[in-house]
N, C-alpha and C positions, 0 to 999 in steps of 0.2 A: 624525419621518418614519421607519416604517421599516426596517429595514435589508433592501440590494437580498442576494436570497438568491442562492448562486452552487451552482448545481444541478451536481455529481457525475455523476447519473445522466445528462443530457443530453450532457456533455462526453464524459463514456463510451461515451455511443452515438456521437459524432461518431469518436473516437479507435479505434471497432471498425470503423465503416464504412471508414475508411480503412486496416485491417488487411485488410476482404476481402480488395481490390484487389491490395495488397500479397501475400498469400498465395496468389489467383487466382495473377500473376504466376511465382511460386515454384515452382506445380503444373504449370505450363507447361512448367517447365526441368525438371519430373522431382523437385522435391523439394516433399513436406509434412512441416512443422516438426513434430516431437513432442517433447510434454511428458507426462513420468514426474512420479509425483505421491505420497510413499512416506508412509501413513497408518497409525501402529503404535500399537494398542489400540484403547479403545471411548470417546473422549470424546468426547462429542456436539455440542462443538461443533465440531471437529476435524473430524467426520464432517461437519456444515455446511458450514464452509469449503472443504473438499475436494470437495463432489458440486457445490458452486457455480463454482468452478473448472474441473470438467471438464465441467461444461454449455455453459461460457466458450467453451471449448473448441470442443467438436460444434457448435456454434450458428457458429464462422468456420471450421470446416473445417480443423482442426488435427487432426495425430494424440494420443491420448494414452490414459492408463494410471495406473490403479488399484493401488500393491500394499499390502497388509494385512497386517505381519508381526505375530506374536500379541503382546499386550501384554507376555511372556516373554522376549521376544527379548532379548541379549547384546549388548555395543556390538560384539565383535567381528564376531559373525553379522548384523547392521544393515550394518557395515562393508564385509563382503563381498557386501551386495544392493548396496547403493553402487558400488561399484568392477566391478558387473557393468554394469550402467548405463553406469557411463562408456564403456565399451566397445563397447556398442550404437552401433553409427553414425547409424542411424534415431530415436537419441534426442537430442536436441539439448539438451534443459532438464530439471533436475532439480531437483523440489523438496522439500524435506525438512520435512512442519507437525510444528509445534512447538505445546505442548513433547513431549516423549517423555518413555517411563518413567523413573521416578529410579534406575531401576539402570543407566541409558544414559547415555554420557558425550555430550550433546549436541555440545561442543565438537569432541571425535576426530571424531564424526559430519560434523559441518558440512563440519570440513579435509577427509575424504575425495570430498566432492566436487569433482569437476574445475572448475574456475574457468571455463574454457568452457562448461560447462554451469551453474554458479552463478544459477539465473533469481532468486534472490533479493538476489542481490549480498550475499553473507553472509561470502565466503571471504575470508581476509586481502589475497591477492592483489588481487580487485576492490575492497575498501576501498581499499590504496595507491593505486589507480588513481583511486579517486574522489578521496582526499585531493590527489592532485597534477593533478586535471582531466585525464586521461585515460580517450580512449575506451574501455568495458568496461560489465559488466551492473548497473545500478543499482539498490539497494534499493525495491522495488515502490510503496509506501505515499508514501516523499517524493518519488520522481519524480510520482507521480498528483499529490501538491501542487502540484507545480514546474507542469504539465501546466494542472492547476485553475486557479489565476494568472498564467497567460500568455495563454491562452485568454480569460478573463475581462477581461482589458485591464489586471490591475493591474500598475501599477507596479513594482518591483522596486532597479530601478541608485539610489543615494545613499539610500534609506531604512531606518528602521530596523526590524527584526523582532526580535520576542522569542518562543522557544521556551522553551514550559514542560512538560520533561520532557528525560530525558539520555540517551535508552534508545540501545543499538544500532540497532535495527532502525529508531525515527524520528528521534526527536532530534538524536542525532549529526549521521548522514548527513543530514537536512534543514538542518541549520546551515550543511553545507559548501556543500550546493549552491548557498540562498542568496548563500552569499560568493563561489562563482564569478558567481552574477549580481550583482555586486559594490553586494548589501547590507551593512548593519550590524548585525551579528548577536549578540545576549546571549541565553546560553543557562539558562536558569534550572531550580531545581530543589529538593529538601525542605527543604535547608539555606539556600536563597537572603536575606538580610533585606528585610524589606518587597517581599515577593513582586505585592502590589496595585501599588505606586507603581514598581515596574521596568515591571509589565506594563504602567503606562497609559503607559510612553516610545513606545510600538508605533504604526508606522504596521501594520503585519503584526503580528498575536499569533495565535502557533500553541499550542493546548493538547493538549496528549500524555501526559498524567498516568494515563490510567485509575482518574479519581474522578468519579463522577456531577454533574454541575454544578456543581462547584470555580471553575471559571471567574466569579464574577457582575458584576453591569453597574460595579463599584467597580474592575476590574483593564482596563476597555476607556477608553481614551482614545473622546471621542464623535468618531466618522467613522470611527474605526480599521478595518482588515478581517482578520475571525477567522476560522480556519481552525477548526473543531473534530475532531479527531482521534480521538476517544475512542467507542465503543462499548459501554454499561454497561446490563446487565438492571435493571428497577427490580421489586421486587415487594413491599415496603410501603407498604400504603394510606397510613398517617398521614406517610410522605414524600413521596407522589405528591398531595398533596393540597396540601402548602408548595410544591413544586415549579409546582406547576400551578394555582396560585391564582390565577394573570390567564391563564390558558391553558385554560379551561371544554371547549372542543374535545379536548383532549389527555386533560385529567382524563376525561372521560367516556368515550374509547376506551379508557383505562385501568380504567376500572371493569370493561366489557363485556369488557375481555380479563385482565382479573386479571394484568396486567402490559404492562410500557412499554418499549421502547431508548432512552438519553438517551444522549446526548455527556458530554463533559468540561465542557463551556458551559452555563450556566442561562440557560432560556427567554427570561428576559426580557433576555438578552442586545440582544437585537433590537431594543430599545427604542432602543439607544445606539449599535450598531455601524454603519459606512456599506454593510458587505458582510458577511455570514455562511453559510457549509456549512450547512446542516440534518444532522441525527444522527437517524435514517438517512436515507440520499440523498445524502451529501454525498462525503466522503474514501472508502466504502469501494467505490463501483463503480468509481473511478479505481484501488483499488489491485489491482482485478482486469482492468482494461483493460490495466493495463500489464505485469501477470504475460503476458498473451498478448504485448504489445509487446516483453516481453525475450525470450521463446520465438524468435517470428521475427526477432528481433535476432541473436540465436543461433544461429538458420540460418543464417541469411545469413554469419555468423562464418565460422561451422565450415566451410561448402560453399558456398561463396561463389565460389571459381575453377571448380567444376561446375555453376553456376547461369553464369555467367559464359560458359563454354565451351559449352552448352546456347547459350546469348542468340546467340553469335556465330553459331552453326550456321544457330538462326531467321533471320539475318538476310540473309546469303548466299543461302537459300534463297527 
């Protein structure tokens, strides 16, 4: 039988609609949330991610903003578009895409953002907060996971999940949140032994690795539910052909487009898992629903007693 697909795009749309509302409410009290959005040089995919982001944006009635410092720029001079930012009251959320040039110390960069504006949950600050389950902005990508599987009805408390990948941005912080939803969490990685026979322990296997189909139906316990992470351009024929050997639909949109997006997961994943993301449609619209969910999380933070004192006024009234 199989595997029930857990659509991304749909939960995403449910998780904006209820941002309108949210944000309707907000504009009422006088305040629209803005998100800053600081894009420095010319990488094209960078440029992707970012114009998709502030489409996000315009499309729920957020404020937000574009800046382009030349791919020259100085960690110092980055440092001080930063810190001008912070200081914007009308900007609530800042976020810094990565990577930046290698003459920029990405790390100084990060620290200078204000932790109240941190929408990526990147700053050490919001880390300790997450490592000890307190309220603050959470890393975009595994909150959409958390988001993805709650929604979907899966399970979560006494189970085990295995993440395969150890990176900041998912690995980590997806491990942790798991264990606040007081899963069993092994976190696996290049060094790990017998990397297939950990992963099939998973009632949950999340793969995070950034290798095109790494994941195959030998690392999925049958019913398990896979979360596929990973976003990877294909553009050799004679791989898209092993790839897509029981997948005749896919090969042949591959032919017609002279390239493919795969996940982390090989196709015939599906054969064996009980639940799986599709790559694309699955993890990446959650982690743009929720770049806007931390924005207005952020409002609400920051101006939260002048939303508040706004409310009282309406209500008197």
């Amino acid at each position: 039988m199989p595997a029930r697909i857990l659509s991304g795009t749909e939960i995403g749309q449910q998780i904006q609609a209820e941002l309108r509302q949210e944000i309707e409410t907000l504009k009422q009290a006088g305040v629209t949330p803005g998100l800053a959005a600081v894009l420095v040089g010319d990488n094209p995919a960078s440029h992707i991610y970012v114009r998709n982001k502030i489409r996000a944006c315009e499309a729920l009635g957020l404020y937000s903003e574009r800046l382009t410092p030349p791919a020259s720029i100085t960690t110092g001079e980055l440092i001080a578009e930063i810190e001008a930012l912070n200081r914007r009251p009308e900007i609530d959320a800042i976020l810094v895409q990565l990577p930046l040039p290698k003459q920029v110390d990405a790390q100084r960069v990060l620290l200078a953002v204000d932790p109240a504006k941190d929408v990526d949950g990147f700053h050490p600050i919001n880390v300790g907060a997450l490592v000890a389950n307190r309220p603050a902005l959470r890393p975009c990508t595994p909150a959409g996971v958390m988001e993805l599987l709650r929604r979907s009805g899966i399970p979560l408390e006494g189970q085990r999940a295995v993440i395969i990948g150890r990176s900041d941005i998912v690995g980590k912080p997806l491990a942790l949140l798991l264990m606040h939803a007081h899963a069993t969490v092994t976190v696996c990685h290049s060094r790990t032994r017998d990397l297939p026979g950990v992963a099939r322990t998973a009632d949950i296997l999340v793969a995070a690795m950034g290798r095109a189909a790494f994941v195959t139906p030998e690392f999925v316990r049958p019913g398990a539910t896979v979360i596929d992470v990973g976003i990877n351009r294909l553009e050799d024929p004679a791989a898209a052909e092993r790839l897509f050997a029981r997948h005749p639909e896919r090969l042949e949109e591959f032919r017609r487009k002279g390239s493919a997006l795969v996940g982390d997961v090989h196709p015939d994943v599906a054969d064996v898992a009980g639940a799986l993301t599709p790559a694309p449609g699955g993890v990446g619209p959650l982690t743009i629903a929720m770049l806007m969910a931390n924005t207005v999380q952020a409002a609400r933070a920051r101006r939260g007693q002048a939303v508040a004192a706004r409310a009282r006024v309406e209500a008197v009234r």
